[in-house]
DRENTORZA-234336 format. One line per 3 residues: their letters; for each residue z, y, x of C-alpha. Coordinates in steps of 0.02 Angstrom, whole numbers. Example, Ala and Ser with C-alpha at 12.3 -4.5 7.8 and 13.67 -1.06 7.14 Angstrom:
<nulos>
as = 390/-225/615 | 357/-53/684
</nulos>
This chain:
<nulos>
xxx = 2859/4584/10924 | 2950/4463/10824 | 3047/4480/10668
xxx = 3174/4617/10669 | 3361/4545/10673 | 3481/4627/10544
xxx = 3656/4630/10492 | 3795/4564/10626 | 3774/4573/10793
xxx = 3770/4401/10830 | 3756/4336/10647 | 3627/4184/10685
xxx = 3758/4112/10857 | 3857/3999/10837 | 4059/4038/10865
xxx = 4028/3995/11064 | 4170/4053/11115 | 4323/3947/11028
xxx = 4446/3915/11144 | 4397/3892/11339 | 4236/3932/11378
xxx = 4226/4031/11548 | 4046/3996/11543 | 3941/3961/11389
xxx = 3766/3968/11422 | 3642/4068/11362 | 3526/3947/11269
xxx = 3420/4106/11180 | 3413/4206/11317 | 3491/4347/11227
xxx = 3637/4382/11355 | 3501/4388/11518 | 3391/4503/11418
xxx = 3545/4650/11383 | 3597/4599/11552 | 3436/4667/11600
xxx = 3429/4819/11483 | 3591/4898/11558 | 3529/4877/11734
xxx = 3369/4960/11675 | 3458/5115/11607 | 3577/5101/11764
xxx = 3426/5144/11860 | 3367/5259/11725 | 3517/5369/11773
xxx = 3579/5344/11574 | 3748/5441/11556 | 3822/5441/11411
xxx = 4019/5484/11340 | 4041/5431/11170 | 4139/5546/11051
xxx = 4259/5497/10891 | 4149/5434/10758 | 4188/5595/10651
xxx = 4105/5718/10798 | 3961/5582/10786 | 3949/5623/10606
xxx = 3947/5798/10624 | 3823/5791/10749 | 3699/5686/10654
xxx = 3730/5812/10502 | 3649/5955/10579 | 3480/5867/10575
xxx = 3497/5709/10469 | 3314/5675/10486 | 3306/5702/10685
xxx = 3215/5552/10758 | 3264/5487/10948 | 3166/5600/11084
xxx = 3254/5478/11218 | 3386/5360/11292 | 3526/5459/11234
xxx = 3451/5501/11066 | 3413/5305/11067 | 3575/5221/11131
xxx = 3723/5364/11121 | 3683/5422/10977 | 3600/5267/10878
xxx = 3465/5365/10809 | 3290/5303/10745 | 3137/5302/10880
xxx = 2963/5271/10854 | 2908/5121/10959 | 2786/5218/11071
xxx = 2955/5329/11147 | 2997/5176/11242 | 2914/5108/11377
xxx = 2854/4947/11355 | 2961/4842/11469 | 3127/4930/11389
xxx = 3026/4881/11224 | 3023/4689/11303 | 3173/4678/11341
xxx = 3259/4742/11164 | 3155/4622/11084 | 3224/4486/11193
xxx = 3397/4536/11153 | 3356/4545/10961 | 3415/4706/10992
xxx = 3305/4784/10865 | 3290/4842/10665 | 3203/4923/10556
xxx = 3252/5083/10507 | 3137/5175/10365 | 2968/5191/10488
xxx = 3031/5160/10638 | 3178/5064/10727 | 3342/5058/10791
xxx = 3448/4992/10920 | 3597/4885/10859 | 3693/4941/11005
xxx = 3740/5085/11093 | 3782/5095/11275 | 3931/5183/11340
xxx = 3966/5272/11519 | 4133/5225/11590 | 4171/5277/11792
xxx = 4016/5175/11871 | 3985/5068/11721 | 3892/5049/11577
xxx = 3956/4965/11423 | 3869/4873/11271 | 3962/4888/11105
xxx = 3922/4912/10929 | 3793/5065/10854 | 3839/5186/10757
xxx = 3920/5178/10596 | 4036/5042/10642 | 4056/4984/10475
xxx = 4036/4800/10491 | 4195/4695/10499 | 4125/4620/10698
xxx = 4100/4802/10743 | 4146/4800/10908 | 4216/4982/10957
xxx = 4216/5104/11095 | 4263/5289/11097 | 4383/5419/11170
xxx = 4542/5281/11125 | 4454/5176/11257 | 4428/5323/11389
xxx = 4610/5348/11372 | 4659/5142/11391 | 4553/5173/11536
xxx = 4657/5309/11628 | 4820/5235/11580 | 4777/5072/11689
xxx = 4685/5182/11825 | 4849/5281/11832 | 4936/5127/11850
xxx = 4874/5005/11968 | 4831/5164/12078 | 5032/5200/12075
xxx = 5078/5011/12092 | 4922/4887/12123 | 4940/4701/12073
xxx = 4946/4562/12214 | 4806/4468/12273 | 4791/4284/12126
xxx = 4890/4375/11984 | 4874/4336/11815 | 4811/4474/11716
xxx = 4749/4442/11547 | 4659/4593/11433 | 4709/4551/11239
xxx = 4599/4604/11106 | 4478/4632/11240 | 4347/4715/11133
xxx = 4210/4777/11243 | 4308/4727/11389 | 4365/4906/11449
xxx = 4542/4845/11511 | 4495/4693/11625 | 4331/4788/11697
xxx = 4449/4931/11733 | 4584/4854/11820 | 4460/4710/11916
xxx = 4389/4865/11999 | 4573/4913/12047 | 4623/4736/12093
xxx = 4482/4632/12117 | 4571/4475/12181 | 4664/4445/12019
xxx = 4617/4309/11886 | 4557/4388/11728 | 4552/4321/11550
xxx = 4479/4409/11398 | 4549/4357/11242 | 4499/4415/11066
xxx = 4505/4363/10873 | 4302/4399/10872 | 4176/4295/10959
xxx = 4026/4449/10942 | 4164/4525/11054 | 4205/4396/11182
xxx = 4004/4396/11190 | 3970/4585/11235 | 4138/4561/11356
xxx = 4074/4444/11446 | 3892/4525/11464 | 3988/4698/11515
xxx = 4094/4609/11649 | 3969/4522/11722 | 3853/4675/11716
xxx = 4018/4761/11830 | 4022/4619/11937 | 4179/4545/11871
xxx = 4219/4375/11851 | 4333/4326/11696 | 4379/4195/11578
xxx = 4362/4192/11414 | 4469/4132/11263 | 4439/4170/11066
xxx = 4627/4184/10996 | 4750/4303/10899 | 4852/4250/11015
xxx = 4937/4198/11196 | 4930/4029/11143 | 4810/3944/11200
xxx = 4850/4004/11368 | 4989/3920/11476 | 5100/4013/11625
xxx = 5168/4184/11634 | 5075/4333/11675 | 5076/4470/11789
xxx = 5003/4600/11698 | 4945/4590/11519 | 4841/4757/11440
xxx = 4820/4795/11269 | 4742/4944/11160 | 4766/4877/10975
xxx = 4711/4974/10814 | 4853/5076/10762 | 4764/5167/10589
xxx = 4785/5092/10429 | 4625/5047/10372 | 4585/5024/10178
xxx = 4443/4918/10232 | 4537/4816/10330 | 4395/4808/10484
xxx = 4511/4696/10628 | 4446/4837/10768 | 4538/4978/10672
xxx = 4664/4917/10531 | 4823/4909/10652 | 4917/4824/10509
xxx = 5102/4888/10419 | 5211/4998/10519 | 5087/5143/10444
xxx = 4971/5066/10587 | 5098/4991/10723 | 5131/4833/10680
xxx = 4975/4731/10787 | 5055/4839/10932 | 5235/4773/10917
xxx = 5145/4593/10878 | 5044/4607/11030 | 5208/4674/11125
xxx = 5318/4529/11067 | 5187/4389/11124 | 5178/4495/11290
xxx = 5343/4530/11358 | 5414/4359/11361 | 5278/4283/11476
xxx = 5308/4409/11597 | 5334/4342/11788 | 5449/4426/11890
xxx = 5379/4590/11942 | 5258/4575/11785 | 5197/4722/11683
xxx = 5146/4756/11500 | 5016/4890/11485 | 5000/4958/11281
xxx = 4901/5122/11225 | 4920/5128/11058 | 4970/5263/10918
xxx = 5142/5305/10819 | 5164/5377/10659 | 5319/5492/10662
xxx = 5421/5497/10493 | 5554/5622/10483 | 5538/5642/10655
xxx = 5575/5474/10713 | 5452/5345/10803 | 5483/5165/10736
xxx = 5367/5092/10862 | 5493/5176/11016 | 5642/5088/10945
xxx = 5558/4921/10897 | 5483/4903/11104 | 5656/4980/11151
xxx = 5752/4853/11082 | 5634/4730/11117 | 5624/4790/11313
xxx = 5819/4743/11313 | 5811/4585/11216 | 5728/4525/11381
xxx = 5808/4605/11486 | 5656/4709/11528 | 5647/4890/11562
xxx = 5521/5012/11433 | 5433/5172/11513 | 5361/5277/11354
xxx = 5267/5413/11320 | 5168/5517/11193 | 5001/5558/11275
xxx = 4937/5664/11117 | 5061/5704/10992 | 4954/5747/10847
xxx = 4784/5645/10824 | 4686/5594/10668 | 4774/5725/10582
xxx = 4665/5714/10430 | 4718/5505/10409 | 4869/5616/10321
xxx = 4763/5620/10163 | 4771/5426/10141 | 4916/5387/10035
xxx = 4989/5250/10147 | 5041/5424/10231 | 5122/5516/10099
xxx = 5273/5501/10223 | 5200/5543/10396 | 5215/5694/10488
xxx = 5097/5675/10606 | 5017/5525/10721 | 5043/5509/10919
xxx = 4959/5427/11033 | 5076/5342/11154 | 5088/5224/11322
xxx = 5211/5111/11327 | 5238/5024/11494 | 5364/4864/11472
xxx = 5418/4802/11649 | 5521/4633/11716 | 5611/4668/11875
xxx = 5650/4524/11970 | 5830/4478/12018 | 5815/4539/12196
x = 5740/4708/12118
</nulos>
């Protein structure tokens, strides 16, 4: 096999993705090759839910010198295999990807594959302690149901606009393709190693999408009919962009993300956010900020605490001496047209 790859998940690519780029080829043949390992462990039967990375933790504490006895063991729960439990073509085709590290004796997938519904979903191995991590957990199980629950109650018409910001690993636009497959989909996110395992998830669920590196709604012209988001909502002392969610003790990416949303709404347009709220003195900031922000535009706000107590022990951090506890919330912010 070649040399093993280390450090960032695409650290020797260039930053494809800048701007417009619906499709950039795939001049290493990197993107065919994980292509090909998900629809090998699709036909493997490979099921796997991923957990919060402190159950991960716990689990790898009861035997901290376990080695991988198979796909699970290799891609759930990112632990070290010898190269003889693979078979070779899986083998082939991780070494194609540059998929592959050393670890100690042995080696080491840099990614772990998710289950979610029918799909399988690349994202980042386990710790996610790089900056690029690209994250997936029970946050994005959640996102998942919230859009489910809503497109089932009111699908979007055939050629809406539905763009997925801070796409990550591309759970929101897979999701809601599946629900409404004849809408035009764009991906956007601040990291290009993102935008990259996006686009290799979407096209591994059969869903076509565009994709745009930004912070931003920007670069992107028109109103939209439904925009999704699941920013970070922690506060982060290591400021890593998938989890620090910024001031607000967390909240203030989701009102940012909300405030470039609801103003390119169409008529009839929707703004889908799961996010969390920090409750001080038994008020949520985050409420009254997309209330008043729902109004400004003349827009109406359906929200809701869908756990009211999560990450309880992100009390300990100082930045929240003042916090009672941490919800997680969906906040729906809807345009009615005139006729409506």
């Amino acid at each position: 096999m070649e040399q093993m790859a280390s450090g960032a998940l695409f650290d020797d690519d260039p930053s494809q993705e800048q701007g417009w780029n619906p499709s950039v080829a795939d001049t290493d043949g990197r993107a065919a090759a994980l292509l090909d390992l998900l629809a090998l462990l699709k036909a493997r039967g490979y099921h796997f839910i991923t957990p919060t990375p402190a159950t991960h933790a716990r689990l790898i504490e009861r035997a901290p010198l376990r080695r991988a006895h198979d796909l699970r063991d290799v891609f759930g729960w990112s632990l070290p295999f010898d190269a003889d439990l693979l078979e070779p073509e899986l083998l082939h085709i991780l070494d194609r990807a540059r998929a592959l590290e050393q670890h100690g004796d042995g080696l080491k997938s840099r990614f772990r594959v998710s289950s979610l519904g029918p799909d399988l979903l690349l994202h980042s191995a386990y710790p996610t302690d790089d900056q690029d991590a690209i994250f997936f957990g029970p946050d994005s199980y959640r996102f998942a149901r919230l859009i489910s629950d809503e497109l089932s109650r009111c699908p979007q018409r055939d050629g809406a606009r539905l763009v997925d910001m801070g796409t990550g690993a591309g759970v929101g636009g897979i999701v809601a393709a599946h629900h409404c497959p004849r809408v035009e989909i764009i991906m956007t996110d601040v990291n290009p190693a993102a935008l990259r395992l996006a686009r290799i998830n979407a096209q591994a669920a059969g869903v076509d999408a565009h994709f745009c590196e930004a912070g931003d709604l920007s670069p992107i012209g028109g109103t939209f009919d439904l925009l999704l988001a699941n920013p970070p909502y922690i506060v982060d002392s290591a400021g890593r962009a998938y989890r620090d969610g910024g001031g607000m003790h967390g909240a203030e990416i989701s009102l940012t993300m909300a405030r470039q949303a609801v103003p390119r709404l169409a008529d009839d347009g929707r703004f889908i956010l799961y996010t969390g709220s920090a409750i001080v003195g038994g008020n949520d900031e985050l409420k009254v900020r997309l209330s008043s922000l729902a109004q400004e535009h003349g827009c109406l706000l359906r929200y809701a605490e869908i756990d009211p107590d999560v990450f309880g022990e992100e009390l300990e951090n100082p930045a929240y001496a003042d916090v009672e506890r941490i919800a997680l919330i969906s906040a729906v912010i809807e345009r009615r047209a005139a006729s409506n």
